[in-house]
C-alpha positions as CSV (number, residue, x, y, z in Angstrom):
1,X,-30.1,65.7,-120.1
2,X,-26.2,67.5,-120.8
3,X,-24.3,68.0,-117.8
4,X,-24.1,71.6,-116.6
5,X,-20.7,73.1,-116.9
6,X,-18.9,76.2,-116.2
7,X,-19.2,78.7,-119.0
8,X,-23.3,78.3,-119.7
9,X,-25.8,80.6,-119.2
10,X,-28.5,80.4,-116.0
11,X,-31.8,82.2,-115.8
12,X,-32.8,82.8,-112.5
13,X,-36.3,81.0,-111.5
14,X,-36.5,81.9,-108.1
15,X,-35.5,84.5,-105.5
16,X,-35.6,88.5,-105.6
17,X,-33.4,88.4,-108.4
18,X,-36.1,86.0,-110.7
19,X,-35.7,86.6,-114.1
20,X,-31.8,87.7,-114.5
21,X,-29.3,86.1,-116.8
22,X,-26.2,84.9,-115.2
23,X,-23.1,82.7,-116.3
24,X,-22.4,79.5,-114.8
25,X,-18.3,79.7,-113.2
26,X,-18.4,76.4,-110.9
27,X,-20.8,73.4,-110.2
28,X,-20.5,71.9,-107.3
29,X,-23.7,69.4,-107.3
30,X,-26.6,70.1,-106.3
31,X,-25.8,74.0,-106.2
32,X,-23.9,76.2,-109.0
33,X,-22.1,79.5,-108.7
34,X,-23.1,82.1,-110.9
35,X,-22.1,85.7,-111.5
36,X,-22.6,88.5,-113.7
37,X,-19.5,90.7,-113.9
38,X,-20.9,93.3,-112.3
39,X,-22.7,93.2,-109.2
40,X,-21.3,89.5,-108.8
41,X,-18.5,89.5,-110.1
42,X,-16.0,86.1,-110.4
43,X,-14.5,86.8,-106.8
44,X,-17.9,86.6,-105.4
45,X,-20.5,84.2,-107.0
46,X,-24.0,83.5,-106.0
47,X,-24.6,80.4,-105.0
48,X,-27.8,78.8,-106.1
49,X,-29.4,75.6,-105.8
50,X,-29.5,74.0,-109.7
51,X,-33.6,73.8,-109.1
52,X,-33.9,77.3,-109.0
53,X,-32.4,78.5,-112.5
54,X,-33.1,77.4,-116.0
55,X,-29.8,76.2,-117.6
56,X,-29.2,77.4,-121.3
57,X,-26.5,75.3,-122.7
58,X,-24.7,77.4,-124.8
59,X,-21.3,78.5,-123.6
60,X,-18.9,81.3,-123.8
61,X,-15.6,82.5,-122.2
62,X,-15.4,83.3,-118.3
63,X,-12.0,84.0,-118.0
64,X,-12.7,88.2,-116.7
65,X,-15.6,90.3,-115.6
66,X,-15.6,92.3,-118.9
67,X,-16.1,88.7,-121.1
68,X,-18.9,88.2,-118.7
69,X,-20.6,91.3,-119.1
70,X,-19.9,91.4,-122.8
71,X,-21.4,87.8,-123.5
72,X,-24.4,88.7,-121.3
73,X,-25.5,91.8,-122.8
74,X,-24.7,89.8,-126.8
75,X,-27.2,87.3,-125.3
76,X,-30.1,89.5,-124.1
77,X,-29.6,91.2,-127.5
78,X,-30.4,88.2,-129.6
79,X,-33.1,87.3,-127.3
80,X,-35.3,90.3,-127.4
């Protein structure tokens, strides 16, 4: 199994928000920190246990909110 690393994509597997794509911005074993440039945005990460999402290891740029957002809505594009 790759390492996880900041810039990949999470899926949600459990919790209310089941289901919803985030961006990896820190790993700090066993948990990672993930936010989605708008309702969590880089200053304030959820924080979720590494069981709980689904770990899609292609990257992209976390530098701001608006990359975030942007990368997120290119992936659930392609996906659907």
């Amino acid at each position: 199994m790759r390492p996880v690393q900041e810039g990949m994509f999470a899926r949600s597997l459990a919790g209310h928000d089941k289901g919803k794509l985030y961006v990896i911005v820190r790993v700090e074993e066993p948990y990672v920190y993930l936010a989605d440039g708008k309702i969590r945005p880089l200053e304030r990460p959820k924080k979720k246990k590494l069981m709980h999402v689904q770990i899609d290891y292609q990257q992209t740029e976390i530098s701001s909110d608006l990359e975030i957002r942007k990368a997120l809505k290119a992936k659930e594009v392609k996906n659907v």
